[in-house]
C-alpha positions as CSV (number, residue, x, y, z in Angstrom):
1,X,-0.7,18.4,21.8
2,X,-0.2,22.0,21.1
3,X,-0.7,23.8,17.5
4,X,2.0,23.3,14.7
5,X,3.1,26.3,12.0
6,X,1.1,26.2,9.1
7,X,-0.7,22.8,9.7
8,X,-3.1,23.3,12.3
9,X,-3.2,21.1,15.3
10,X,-1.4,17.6,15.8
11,X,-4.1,15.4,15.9
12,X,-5.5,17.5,12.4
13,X,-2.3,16.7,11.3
14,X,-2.2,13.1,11.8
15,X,-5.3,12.2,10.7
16,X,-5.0,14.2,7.4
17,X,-1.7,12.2,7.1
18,X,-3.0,9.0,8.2
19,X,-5.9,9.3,5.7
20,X,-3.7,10.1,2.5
21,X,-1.0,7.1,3.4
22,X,-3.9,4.6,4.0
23,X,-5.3,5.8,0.0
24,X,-1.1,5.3,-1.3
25,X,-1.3,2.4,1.0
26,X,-4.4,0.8,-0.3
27,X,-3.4,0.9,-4.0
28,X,-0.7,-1.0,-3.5
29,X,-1.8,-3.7,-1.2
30,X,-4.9,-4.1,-2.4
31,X,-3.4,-5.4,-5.9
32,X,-1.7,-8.9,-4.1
33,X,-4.9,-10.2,-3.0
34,X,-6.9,-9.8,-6.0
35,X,-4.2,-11.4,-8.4
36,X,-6.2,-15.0,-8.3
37,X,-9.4,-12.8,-9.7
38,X,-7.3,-10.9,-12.3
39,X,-5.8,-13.5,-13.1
40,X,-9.0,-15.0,-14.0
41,X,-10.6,-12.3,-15.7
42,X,-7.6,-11.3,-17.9
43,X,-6.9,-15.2,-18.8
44,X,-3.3,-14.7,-17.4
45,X,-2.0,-17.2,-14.6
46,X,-1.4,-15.3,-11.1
47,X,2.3,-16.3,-10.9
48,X,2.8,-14.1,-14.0
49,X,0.6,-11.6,-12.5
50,X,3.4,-10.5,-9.5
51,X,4.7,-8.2,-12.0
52,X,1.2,-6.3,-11.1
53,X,2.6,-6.0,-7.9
54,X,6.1,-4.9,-8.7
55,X,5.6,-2.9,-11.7
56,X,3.9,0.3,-9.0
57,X,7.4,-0.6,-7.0
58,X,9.9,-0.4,-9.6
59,X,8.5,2.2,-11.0
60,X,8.5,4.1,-7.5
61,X,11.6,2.8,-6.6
62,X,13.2,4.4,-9.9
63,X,11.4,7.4,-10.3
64,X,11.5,8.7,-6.3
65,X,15.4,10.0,-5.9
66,X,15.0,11.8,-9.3
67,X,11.5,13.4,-7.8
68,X,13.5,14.0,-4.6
69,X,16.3,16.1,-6.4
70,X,13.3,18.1,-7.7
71,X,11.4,17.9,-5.0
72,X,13.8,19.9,-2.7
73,X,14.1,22.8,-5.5
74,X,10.0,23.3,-5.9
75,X,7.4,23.2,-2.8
76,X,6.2,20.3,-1.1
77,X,2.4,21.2,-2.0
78,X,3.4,21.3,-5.8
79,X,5.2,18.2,-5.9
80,X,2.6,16.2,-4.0
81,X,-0.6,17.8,-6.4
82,X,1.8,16.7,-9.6
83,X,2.4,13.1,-7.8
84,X,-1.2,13.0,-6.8
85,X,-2.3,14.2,-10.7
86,X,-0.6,11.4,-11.8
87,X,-1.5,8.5,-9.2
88,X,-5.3,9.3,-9.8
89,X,-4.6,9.0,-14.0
90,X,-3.0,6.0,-13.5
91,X,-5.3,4.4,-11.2
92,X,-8.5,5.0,-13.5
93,X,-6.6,3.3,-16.2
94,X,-5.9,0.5,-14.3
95,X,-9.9,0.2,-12.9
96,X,-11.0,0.9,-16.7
97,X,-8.5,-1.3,-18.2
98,X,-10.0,-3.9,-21.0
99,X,-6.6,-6.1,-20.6
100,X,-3.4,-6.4,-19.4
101,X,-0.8,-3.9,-21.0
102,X,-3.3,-1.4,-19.8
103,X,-3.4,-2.2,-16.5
104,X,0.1,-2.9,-16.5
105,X,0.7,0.7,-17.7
106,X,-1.7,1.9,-15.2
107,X,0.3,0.8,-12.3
108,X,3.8,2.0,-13.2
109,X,1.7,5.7,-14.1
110,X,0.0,5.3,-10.6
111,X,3.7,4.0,-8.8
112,X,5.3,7.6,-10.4
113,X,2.3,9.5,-8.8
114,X,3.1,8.2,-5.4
115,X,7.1,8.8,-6.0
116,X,6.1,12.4,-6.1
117,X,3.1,12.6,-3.3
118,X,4.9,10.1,-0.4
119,X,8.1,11.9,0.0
120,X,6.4,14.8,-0.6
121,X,4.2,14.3,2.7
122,X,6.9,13.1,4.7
123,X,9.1,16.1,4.1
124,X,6.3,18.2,4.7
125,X,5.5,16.2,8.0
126,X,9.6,16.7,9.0
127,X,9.4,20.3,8.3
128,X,6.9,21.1,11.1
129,X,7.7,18.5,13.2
130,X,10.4,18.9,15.7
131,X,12.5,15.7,16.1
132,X,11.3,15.0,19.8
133,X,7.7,14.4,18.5
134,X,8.4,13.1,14.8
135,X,8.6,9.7,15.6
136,X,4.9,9.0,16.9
137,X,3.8,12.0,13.8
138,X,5.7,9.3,11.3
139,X,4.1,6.3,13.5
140,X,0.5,7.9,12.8
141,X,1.7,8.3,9.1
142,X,3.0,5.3,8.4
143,X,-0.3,3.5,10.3
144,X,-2.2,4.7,7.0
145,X,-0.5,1.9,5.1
146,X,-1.3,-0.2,7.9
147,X,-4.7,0.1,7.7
148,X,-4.9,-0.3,3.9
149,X,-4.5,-3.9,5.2
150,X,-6.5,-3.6,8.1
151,X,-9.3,-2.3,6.6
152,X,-9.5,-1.4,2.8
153,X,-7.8,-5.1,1.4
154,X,-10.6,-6.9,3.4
155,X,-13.4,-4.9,2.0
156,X,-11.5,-5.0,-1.2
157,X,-11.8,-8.7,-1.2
158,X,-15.3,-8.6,-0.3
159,X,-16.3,-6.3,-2.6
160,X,-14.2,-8.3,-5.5
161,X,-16.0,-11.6,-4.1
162,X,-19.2,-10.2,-4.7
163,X,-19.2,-8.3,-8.0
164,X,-15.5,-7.6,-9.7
165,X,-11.6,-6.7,-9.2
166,X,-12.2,-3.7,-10.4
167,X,-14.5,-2.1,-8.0
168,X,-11.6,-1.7,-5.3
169,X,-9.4,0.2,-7.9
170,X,-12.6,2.7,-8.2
171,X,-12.6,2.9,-4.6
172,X,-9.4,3.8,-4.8
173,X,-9.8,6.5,-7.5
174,X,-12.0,8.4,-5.1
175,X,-9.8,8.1,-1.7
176,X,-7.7,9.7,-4.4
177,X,-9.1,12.7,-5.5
178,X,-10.5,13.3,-1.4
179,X,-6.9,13.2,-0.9
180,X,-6.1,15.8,-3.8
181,X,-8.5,18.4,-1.9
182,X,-7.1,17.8,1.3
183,X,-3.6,18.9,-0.2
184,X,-5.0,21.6,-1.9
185,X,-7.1,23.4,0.7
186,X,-4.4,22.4,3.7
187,X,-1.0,22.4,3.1
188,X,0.8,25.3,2.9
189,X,2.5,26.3,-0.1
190,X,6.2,27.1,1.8
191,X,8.8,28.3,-0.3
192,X,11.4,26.2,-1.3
193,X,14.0,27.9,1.1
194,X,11.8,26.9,4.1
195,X,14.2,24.7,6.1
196,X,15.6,22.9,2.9
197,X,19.4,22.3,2.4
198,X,20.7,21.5,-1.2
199,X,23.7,19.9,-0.2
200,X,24.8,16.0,-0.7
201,X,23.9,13.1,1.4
202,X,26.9,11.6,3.8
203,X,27.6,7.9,2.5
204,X,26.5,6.7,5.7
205,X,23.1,7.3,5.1
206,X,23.2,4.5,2.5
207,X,23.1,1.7,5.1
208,X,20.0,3.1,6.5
209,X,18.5,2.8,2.4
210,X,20.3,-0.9,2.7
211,X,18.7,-2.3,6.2
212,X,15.1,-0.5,4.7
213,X,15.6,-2.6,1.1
214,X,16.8,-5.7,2.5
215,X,13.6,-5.4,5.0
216,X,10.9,-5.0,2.6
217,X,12.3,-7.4,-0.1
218,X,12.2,-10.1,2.7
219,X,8.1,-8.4,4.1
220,X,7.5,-8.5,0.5
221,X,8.3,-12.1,-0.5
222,X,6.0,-13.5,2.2
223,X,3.3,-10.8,1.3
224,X,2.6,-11.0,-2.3
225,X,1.6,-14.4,-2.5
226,X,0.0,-14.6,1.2
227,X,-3.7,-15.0,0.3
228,X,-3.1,-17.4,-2.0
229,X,-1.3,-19.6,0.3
230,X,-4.3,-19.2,2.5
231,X,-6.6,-20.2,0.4
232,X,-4.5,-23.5,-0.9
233,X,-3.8,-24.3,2.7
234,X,-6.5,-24.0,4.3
235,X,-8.8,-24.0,1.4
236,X,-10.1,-20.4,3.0
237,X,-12.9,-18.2,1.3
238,X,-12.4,-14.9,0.2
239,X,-14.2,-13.7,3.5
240,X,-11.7,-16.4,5.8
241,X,-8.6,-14.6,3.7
242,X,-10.3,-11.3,3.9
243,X,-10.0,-12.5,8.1
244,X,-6.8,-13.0,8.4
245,X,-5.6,-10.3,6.5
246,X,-7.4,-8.0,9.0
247,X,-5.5,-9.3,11.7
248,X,-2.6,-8.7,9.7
249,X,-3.2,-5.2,9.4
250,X,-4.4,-4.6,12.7
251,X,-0.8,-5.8,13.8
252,X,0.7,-3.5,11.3
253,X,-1.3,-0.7,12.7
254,X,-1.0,-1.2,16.0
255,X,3.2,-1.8,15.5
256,X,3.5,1.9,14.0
257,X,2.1,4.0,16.6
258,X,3.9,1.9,19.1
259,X,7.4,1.5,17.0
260,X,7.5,5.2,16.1
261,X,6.5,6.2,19.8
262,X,9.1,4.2,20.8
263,X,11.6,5.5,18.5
264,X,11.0,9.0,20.3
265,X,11.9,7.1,23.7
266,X,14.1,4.8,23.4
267,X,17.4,4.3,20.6
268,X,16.4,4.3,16.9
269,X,18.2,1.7,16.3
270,X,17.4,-0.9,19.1
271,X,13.9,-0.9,18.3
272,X,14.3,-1.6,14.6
273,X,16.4,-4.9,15.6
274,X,13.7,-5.7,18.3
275,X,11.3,-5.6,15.1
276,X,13.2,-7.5,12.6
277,X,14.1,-10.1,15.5
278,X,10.2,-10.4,16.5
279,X,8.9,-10.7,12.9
280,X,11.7,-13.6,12.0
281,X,10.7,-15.3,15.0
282,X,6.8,-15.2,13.9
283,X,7.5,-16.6,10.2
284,X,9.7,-19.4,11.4
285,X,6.8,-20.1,13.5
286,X,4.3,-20.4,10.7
287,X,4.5,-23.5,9.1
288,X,3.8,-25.0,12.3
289,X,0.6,-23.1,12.4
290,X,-2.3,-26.2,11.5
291,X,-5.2,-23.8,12.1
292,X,-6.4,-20.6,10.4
293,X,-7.1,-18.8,14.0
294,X,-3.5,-19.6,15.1
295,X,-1.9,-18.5,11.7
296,X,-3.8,-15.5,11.8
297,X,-2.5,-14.6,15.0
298,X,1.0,-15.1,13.6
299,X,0.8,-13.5,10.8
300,X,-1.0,-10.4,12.8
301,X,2.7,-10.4,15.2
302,X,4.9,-10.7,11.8
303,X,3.0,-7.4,10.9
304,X,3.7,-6.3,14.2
305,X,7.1,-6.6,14.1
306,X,7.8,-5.4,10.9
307,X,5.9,-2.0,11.1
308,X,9.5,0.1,12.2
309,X,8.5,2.0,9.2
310,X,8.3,5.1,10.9
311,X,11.7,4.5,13.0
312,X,13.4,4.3,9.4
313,X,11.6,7.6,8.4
314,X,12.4,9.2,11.1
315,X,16.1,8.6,11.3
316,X,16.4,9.4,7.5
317,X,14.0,12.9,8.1
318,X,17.2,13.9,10.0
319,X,19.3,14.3,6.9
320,X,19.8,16.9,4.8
321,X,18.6,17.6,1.9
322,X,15.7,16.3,3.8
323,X,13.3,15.8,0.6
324,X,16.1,13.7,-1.2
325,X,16.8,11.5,1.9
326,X,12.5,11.1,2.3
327,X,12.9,9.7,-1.1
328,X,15.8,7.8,-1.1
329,X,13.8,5.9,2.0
330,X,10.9,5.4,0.1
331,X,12.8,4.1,-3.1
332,X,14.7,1.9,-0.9
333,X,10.7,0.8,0.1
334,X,9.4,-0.1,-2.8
335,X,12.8,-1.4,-4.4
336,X,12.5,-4.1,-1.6
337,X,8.8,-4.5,-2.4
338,X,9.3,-4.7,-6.2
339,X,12.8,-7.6,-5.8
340,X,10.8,-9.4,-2.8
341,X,7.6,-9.6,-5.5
342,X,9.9,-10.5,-8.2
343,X,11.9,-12.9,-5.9
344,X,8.0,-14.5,-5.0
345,X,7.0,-15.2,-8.5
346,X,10.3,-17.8,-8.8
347,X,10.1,-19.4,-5.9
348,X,6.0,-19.8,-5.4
349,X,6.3,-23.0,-7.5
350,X,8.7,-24.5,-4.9
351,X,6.4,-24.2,-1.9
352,X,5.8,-21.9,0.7
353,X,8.7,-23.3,3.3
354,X,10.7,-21.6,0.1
355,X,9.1,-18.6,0.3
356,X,9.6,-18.3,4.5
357,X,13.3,-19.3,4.3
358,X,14.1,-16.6,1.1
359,X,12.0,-13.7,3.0
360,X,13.6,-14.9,6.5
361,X,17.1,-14.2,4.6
362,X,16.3,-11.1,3.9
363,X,15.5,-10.0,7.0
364,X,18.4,-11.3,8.6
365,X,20.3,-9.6,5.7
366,X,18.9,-6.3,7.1
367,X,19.3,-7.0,10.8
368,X,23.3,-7.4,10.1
369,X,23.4,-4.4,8.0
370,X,21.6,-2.3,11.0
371,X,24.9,-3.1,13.0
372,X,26.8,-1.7,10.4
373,X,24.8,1.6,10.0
374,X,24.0,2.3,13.7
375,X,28.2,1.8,14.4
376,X,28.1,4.4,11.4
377,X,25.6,6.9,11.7
């Protein structure tokens, strides 16, 4: 594809995206599947140790519309070195940390740091993207996250089976600061005039924030506690979990390049329902799943189908003030990440068909609120 203003070429682009999502990305997922180490490291039972999980989210979720006010008053480049300053100090306390009120600190400090950075990138990505092409650009985006599955929780795992938790949080730590050079020797430093608006966002764009929140709370309920329903299920090893979730992420990897494609083909809003109706459809058919291959397979097509990430993204990029809307849509990310982790913690002690039928309401929560806000966007 030809050259963008100010960012070098599209595929430079992507991959520089791709590669700072997958370090946000990693952070956060990698936490979930070492909770049963943690757990037994601190002396704290894992069910207790969700908060882990949503303390990064709520702290996102709350901090990212106030960023986004600020965020579309400064430059893109300076909010996302501030978010980044603060993502890397809260990551090394949580990889240092000698208990757990420190680490706990250091993952609400690391969940503002990516408040600032992600919407930062996004609206950065929408400002030198035309619309026509910034559905795949969000799809190659968003596949960063993807991959933090895909690739960095299974060598997370690994590398936790074979020394300590904490070794993934140091890998982390230095993804970060590559990532803090890469902002500071590519992205432009546009001034804040350059394509911003400072006006207010049209209520309707609130039922886009409500079909994103109700579909993460029902992604995350499933997700935080996954591994550990694969290993008391099927009584897997860290490497047979660390299997399965690469399948898992491979789907989720392989859904946002083709979702967000799509999404530059086809209408928005269509493929979003295709995705939520594809993903329900694999977790009913989980429990029927008596074999790790054939779970695995599931579980890679529920990742699948709920990577419309992008799609979201994009439809919210086209709202102005774009840097506010970017971080309404990620609040309204990791507020559905941070209830569906809380939501997990309660209902983990009444069995996984629990946990599918709560997460399978929320999904079906956001398909019906996607016929609202398509009828009134």
């Amino acid at each position: 594809m030809h050259s963008r203003h100010g960012g070098g070429s599209f595929p430079a682009m992507a991959a520089m995206f791709f590669f700072q999502t997958f370090t946000i990305g990693l952070d956060l997922y990698v936490i979930a599947p070492l909770l049963p180490a943690i757990g037994k490291s601190l002396h704290v039972h894992t069910v207790g140790l969700s908060s882990l999980v949503s303390s990064f989210s709520w702290a996102y979720a709350i901090a990212s519309p106030l960023l986004g006010y600020i965020l579309d008053r400064m430059t893109r480049r300076s909010m996302a070195i501030m978010g980044l300053s603060a993502f890397l100090v809260g990551d090394t306390l949580s990889a240092a940390a000698p208990g757990y009120v420190v680490l706990f600190a250091g993952r609400v400090l690391t969940g503002l740091g990516a408040a600032g950075f992600t919407p930062a990138l996004y609206a950065y990505l929408a400002d030198q993207i035309p619309v026509g092409d910034r559905g795949t650009m969000m799809g190659y985006a968003s596949a960063g996250f993807a991959s933090a599955t895909f690739l960095g929780v299974p060598i997370g795992l690994l590398i936790a089976g074979s020394s300590d938790w904490r070794r993934p949080l140091w890998l982390v730590v230095a993804l970060g600061l590559c990532s803090m050079a890469m902002t500071l020797l590519a992205w432009q430093p546009f001034k804040k005039s350059h394509g911003i608006s400072t006006g207010k966002l049209p209520s309707a764009f609130f039922l886009n924030i409500g079909v994103t929140s109700a579909a993460f709370t029902g992604f995350s309920i499933v997700y935080t506690f996954l591994a550990a329903h694969l290993s008391v299920r099927f009584h897997a090893s860290a490497t047979g979990i660390a299997s399965v979730m690469s399948v898992f992420g491979l789907g989720g990897l392989l859904g946002t390049i083709l979702w967000g494609s799509a999404a530059d083909r086809w209408p928005p809003w269509h493929v979003i329902r295709r995705g939520i109706l594809f993903e329900v459809l694999c977790l009913g058919l989980t429990p029927f799943a008596h074999q790790m291959a054939t779970a695995a397979l599931l579980w890679g097509g529920f990742a699948l189908g709920t990577a419309y990430t992008p799609v979201l993204k994009s439809l919210a990029s086209q709202f102005k003030p774009r840097g506010s809307a970017l971080a309404w849509n990620n609040a309204a990310i990791y507020l559905g990440l941070a209830m569906g982790a809380q939501i997990a913690g309660l209902a983990w002690p009444w069995g996984w068909t629990t946990i599918i039928a709560t997460g399978a309401s929320a999904l079906l929560l956001a398909l019906g609120i996607s016929w609202l806000a398509h009828s009134a966007i």
